[in-house]
VOROLUM-305136 format. One record per residue (C-alpha): residue in one letter; x, y, z; residue number from 1. Coordinates in steps of 0.1 Angstrom, whole numbers, plus 2048, in hexadecimal, padded with zeros to 3 digits. Layout:
// residues N
   residuo     X     Y     Z   num
         A     X     Y     Z   NUM
...
***
This chain:
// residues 434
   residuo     X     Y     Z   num
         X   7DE   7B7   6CF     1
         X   7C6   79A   6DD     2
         X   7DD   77D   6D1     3
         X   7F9   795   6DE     4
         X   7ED   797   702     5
         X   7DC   76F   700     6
         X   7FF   762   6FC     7
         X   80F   779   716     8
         X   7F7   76F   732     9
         X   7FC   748   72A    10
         X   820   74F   724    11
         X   822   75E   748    12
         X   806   74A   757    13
         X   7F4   764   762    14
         X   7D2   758   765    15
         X   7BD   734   764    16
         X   79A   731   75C    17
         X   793   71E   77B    18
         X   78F   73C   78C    19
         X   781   762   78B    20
         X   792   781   780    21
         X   791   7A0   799    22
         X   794   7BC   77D    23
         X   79D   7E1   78B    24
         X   78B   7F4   772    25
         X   78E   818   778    26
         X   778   821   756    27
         X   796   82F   744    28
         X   7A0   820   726    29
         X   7B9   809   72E    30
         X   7A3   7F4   74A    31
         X   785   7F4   737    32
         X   796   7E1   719    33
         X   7AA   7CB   732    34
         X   787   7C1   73F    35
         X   778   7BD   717    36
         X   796   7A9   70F    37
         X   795   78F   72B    38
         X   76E   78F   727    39
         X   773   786   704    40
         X   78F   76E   70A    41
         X   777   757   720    42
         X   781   762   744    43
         X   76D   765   760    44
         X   76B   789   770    45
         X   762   7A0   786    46
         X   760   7C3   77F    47
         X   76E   7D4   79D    48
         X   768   7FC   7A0    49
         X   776   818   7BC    50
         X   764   838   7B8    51
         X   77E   852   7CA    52
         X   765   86F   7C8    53
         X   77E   885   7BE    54
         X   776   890   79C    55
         X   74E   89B   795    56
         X   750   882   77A    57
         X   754   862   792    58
         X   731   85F   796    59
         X   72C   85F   775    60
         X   746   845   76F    61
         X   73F   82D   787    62
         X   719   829   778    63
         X   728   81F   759    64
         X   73B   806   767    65
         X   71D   7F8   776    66
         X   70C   7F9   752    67
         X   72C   7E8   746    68
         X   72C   7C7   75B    69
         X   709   7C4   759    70
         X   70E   7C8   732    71
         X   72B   7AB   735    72
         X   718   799   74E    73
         X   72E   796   76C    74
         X   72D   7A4   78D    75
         X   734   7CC   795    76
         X   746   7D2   7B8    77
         X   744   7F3   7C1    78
         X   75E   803   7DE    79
         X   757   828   7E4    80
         X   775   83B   7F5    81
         X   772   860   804    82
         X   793   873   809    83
         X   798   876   82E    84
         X   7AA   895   829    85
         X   7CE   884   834    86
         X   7EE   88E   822    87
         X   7F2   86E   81A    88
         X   7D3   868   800    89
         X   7E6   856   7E1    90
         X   7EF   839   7FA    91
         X   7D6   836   80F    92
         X   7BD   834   7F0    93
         X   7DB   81B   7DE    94
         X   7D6   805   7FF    95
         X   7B2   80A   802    96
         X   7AD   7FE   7E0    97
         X   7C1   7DE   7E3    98
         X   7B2   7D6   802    99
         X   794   7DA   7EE   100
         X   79F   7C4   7D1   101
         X   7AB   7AA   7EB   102
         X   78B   7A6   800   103
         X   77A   79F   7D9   104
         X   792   786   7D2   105
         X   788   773   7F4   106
         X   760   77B   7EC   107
         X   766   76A   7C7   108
         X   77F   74E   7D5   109
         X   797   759   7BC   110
         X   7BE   763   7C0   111
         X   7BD   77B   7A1   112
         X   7BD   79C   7A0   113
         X   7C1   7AC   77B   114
         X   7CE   7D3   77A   115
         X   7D2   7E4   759   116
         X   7F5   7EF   757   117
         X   809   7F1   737   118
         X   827   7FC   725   119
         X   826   81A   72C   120
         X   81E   81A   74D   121
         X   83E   807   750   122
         X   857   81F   742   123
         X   846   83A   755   124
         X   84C   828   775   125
         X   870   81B   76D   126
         X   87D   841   764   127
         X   869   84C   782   128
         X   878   838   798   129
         X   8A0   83D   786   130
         X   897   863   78B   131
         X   890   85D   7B2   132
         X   8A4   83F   7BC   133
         X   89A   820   7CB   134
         X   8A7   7FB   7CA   135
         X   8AC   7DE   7B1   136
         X   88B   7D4   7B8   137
         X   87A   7F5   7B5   138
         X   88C   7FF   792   139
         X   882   7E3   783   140
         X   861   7F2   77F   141
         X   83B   7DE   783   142
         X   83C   7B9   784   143
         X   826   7A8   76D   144
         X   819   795   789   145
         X   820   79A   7AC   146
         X   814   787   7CC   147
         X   7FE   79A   7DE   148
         X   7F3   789   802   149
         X   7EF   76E   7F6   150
         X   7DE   777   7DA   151
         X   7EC   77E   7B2   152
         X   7EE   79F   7A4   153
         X   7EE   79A   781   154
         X   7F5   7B5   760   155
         X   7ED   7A9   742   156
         X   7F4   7C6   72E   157
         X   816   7CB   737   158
         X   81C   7BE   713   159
         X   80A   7DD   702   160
         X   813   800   6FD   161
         X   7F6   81B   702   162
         X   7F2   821   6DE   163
         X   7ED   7FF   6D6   164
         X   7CE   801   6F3   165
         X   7C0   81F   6E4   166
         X   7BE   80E   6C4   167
         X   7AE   7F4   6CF   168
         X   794   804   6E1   169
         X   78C   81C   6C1   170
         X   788   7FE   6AA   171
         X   76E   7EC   6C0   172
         X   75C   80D   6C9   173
         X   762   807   6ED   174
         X   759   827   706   175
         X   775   834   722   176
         X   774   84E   737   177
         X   796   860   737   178
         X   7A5   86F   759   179
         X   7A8   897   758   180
         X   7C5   898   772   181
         X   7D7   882   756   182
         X   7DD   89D   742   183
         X   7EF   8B3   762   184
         X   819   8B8   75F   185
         X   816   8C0   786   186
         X   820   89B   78C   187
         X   840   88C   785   188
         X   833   86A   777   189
         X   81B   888   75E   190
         X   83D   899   750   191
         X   84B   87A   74A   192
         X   82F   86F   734   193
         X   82B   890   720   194
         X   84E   899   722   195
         X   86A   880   725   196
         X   860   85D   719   197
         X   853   86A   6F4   198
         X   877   872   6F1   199
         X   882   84F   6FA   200
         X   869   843   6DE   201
         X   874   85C   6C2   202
         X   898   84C   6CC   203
         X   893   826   6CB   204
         X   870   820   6BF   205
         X   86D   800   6D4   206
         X   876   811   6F3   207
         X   857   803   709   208
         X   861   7DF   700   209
         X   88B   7E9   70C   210
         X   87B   7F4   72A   211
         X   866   7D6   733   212
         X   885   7C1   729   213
         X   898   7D7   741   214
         X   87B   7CC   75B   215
         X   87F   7AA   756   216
         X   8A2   7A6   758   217
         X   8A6   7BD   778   218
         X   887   7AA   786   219
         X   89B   786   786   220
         X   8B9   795   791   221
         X   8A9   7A5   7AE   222
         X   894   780   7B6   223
         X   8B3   76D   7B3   224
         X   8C4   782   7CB   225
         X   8A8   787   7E0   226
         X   8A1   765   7E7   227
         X   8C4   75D   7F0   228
         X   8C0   77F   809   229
         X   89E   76B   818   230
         X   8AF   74D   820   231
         X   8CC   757   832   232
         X   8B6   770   848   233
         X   8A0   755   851   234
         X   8B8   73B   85D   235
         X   8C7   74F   871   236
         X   8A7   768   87D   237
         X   8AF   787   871   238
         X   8D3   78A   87A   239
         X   8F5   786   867   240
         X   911   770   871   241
         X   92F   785   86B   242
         X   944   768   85F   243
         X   92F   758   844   244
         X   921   781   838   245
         X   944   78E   830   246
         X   94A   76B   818   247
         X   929   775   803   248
         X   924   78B   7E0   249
         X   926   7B2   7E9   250
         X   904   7B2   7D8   251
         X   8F9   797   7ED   252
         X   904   7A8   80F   253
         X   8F7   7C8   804   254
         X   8D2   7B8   7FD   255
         X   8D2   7A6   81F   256
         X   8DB   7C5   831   257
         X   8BB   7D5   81C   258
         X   8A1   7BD   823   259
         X   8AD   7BF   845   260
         X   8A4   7DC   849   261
         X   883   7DA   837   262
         X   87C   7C1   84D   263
         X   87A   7D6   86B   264
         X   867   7F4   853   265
         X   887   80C   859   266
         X   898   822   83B   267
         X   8B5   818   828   268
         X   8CB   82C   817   269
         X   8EB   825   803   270
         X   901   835   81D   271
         X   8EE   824   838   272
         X   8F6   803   82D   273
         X   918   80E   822   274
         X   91F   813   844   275
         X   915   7EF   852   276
         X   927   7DE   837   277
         X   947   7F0   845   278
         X   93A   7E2   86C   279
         X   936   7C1   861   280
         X   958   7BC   850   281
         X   968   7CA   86C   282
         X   956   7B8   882   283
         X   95A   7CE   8A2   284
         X   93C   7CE   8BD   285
         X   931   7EF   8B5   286
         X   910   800   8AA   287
         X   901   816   88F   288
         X   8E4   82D   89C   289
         X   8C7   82C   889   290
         X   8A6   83D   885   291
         X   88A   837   89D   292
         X   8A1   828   8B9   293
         X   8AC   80E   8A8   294
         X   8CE   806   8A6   295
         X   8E7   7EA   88D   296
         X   8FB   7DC   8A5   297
         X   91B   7C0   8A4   298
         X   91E   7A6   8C5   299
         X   933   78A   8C6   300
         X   930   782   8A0   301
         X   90E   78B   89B   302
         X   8FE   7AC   88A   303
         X   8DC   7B3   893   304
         X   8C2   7CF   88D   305
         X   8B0   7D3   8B1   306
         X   89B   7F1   8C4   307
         X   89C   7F8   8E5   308
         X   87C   7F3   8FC   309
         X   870   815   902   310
         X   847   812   903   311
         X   834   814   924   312
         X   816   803   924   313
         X   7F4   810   92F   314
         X   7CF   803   92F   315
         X   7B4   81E   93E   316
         X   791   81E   942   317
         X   77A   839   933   318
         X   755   842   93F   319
         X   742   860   93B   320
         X   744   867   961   321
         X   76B   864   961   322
         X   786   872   94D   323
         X   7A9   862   94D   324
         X   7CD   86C   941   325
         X   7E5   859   92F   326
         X   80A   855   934   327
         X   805   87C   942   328
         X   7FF   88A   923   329
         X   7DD   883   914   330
         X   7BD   889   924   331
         X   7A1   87B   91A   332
         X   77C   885   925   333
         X   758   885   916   334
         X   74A   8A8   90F   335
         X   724   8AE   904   336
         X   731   8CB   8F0   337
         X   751   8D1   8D8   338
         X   76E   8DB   8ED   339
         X   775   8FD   8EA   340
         X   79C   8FB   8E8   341
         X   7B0   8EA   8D2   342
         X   7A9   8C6   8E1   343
         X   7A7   8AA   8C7   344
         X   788   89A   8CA   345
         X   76D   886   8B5   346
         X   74B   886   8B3   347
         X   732   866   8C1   348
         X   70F   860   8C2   349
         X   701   85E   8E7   350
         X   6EA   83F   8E2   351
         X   707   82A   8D1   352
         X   721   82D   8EC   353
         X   72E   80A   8FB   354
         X   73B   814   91A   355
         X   756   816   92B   356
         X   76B   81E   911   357
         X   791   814   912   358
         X   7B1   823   90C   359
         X   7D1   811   906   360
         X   7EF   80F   8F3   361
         X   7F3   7F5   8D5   362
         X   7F7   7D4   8D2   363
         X   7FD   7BB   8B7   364
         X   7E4   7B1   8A1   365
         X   7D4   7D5   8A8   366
         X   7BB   7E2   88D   367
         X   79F   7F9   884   368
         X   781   7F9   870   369
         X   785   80F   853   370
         X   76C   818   834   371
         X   77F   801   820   372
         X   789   7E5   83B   373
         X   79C   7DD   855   374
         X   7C0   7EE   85A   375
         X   7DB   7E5   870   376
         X   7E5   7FE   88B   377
         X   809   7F2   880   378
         X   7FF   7FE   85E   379
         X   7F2   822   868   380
         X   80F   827   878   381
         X   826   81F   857   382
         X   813   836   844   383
         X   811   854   85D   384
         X   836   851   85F   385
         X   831   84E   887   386
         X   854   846   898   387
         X   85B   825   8A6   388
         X   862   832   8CB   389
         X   841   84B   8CA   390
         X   826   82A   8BD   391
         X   826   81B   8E2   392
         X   816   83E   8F1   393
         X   7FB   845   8D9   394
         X   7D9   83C   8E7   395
         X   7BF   822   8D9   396
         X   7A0   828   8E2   397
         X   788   80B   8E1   398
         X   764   805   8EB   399
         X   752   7ED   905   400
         X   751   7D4   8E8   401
         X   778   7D7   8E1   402
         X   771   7EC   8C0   403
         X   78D   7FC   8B5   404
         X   77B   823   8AF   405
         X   799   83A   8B2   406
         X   7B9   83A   8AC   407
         X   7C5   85C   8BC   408
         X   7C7   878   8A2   409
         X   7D4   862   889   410
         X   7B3   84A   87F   411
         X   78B   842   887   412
         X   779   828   881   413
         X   761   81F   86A   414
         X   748   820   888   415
         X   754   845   88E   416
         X   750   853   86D   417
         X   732   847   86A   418
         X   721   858   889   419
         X   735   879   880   420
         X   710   88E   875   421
         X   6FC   87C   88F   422
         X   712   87E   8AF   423
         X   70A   891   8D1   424
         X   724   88F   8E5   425
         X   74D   890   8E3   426
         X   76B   87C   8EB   427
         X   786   897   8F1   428
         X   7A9   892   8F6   429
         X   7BA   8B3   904   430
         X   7E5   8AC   903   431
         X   7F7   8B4   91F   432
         X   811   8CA   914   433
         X   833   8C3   927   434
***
């Protein structure tokens, strides 16, 4: 397996011994021999751990990881993440981790970042992904290496089944901690492990290595048309000339419309973009109503994605004398006790406050202090699935100093969090209800 996965990574240029490896090791078997296989192939590394505190044996895990690098002699980086109690926990952890990962890679002055997929974590993901749609792009799986910021994230076992990983951690005597939730048929990507790909395997025994094949080739047929997509949105910034559209490849047209829409973070579906194709080749000045106010839309030519200005902007000043109200439906006051009605609030310590505080509505480059680093506002908003016409009216509320502490009932800071046990006094926001 060693000469197996050596050749694949200078095959695909993964990695160069110029610089560090970032290694996500979670302690299960398949990081923990990624990490012992690029040790003993020569690499630099850095043995990078997030303890989720979800499962009474994380503590336990993350001190053997610590034992580990100082057993290989490279550095341990520790990030410890605390479910905030969102519904959205997988992805904000995914993103808190990468963020993580990221911030190593610019600590080390490295672009690699090594994760420990495999085989079979690629089949699972293609048939997940057949089973609940997506694009050309997203069948196609996990890239073996995948820019990332700026930075490269790398998978060096994507040439290895799991059998082959369990073997090779049995013959060297190497220890793993396996993942109890692992075992759980209550998620999809769990029954398709235990249930459905063994029968691909009892059918063509080299079913993993069709599937990565399948990968590859869908991958370059998605970059090929992708880059052709890139270029003729950026020439002509984000719009399409009717004239020169309707003389493309269908598959062409349809991938422009796609990342068109990506490009301005709305949903696409197959009917959706049905229905401009039809626009554009008749090329009447009409519109398609989309989500969140936005609207496709044909003049003179020309089809467009655009949204119409809707937000009202506001910047108020907060002191523990005054209160003040926002766009008539927030009011915001300081309280030396919690509210007694259903008011959102959050808790501060007295002798910390930077006052006057300040409300306003976002603006770009926005971001708050989280746990795990900084996160865009325009970020938050993505993930809480916040509609385009309603992210102009939610209140920031920032400090004297122009920290970012609370983004109104959807995030607090860092700063926040941390004073939750020792604050006195409250920032309350009661809604006016219309």
């Amino acid at each position: 397996m060693e000469k197996k996965i050596k050749e694949f990574i200078t095959h695909e240029q993964l990695l160069s011994y110029d610089y560090p490896v970032i290694v996500a090791v979670s302690g299960g078997v398949d990081s923990v021999c990624l990490l012992y296989l690029l040790h003993q192939f020569g690499y630099k590394l850095v043995l990078a751990h997030v303890n989720h505190h979800k499962r009474k044996e994380s503590s336990i895990e993350q001190r053997e990881m610590e034992r580990l690098a100082k057993k290989l002699e490279i550095p341990f980086e520790l990030l410890e993440y605390y479910d905030d109690g969102s519904d959205n926990f997988q992805k904000n952890a995914h993103e808190a981790r990468y963020t993580f990962f990221k911030s190593l890679a610019q600590k080390y002055n490295t672009k690699y970042i090594a994760t420990a997929h495999h085989l079979d974590d690629q089949a699972e993901t293609i048939l997940m992904r057949l089973l609940m749609g997506s694009n050309l792009y997203g069948y196609a799986g996990i890239s073996i290496k995948q820019e990332y910021e700026g930075y490269q994230i790398v998978r060096p076992l994507l040439c290895v089944a799991k059998d082959e990983i369990y073997s090779y951690a049995k013959d060297r005597s190497i220890a793993y901690y396996e993942d109890s939730s692992n075992q759980s048929n209550d998620y999809l990507r769990n029954r398709i492990r235990h249930d459905i790909l063994p029968l691909f395997k009892k059918e063509t025994p080299n079913a993993l290595q069709k599937l990565q094949e399948f990968s590859v080739q869908t991958k370059e047929t998605f970059q090929f048309i992708r880059k052709k997509s890139i270029k003729y949105l950026d020439e002509l910034n984000n719009s399409i000339r009717v004239s020169s559209f309707n003389l493309l490849d269908i598959s062409l047209k349809k991938d422009i419309l796609c990342l068109l829409f990506e490009r301005f973070q709305l949903d696409k579906n197959y009917e959706t973009i049905l229905n401009c194709l039809k626009l554009i080749e008749k090329n009447h000045n009409k519109k398609i109503h989309l989500k969140n106010d936005f609207v496709f839309i044909i003049e003179y030519g020309i089809a467009r994605i655009c949204k119409k200005d809707i937000s009202k902007s506001f910047y108020e000043e907060l002191t523990l004398e005054n209160s003040c109200e926002i766009l008539n439906k927030y009011h915001f006051r300081f309280l030396k006790k919690p509210p007694q009605n259903n008011a959102i609030y959050i808790k501060l310590c007295y002798n910390s406050l930077k006052l006057p505080f300040y409300i306003r509505n976002r603006q770009p480059g926005d971001f708050i202090e989280m746990s795990y680093g900084n996160k865009k506002i325009s970020r938050i908003f993505i993930d809480e699935k916040i509609p385009n016409e309603k992210r102009d009216q939610i209140p920031l509320i920032f400090n004297q100093d122009g920290a970012l502490l609370w983004v109104y009932n959807l995030a607090k800071s860092k700063q926040v969090y941390e004073q939750k046990d020792t604050g006195d006094i409250y920032l309350v926001c009661e809604e006016v209800k219309a």
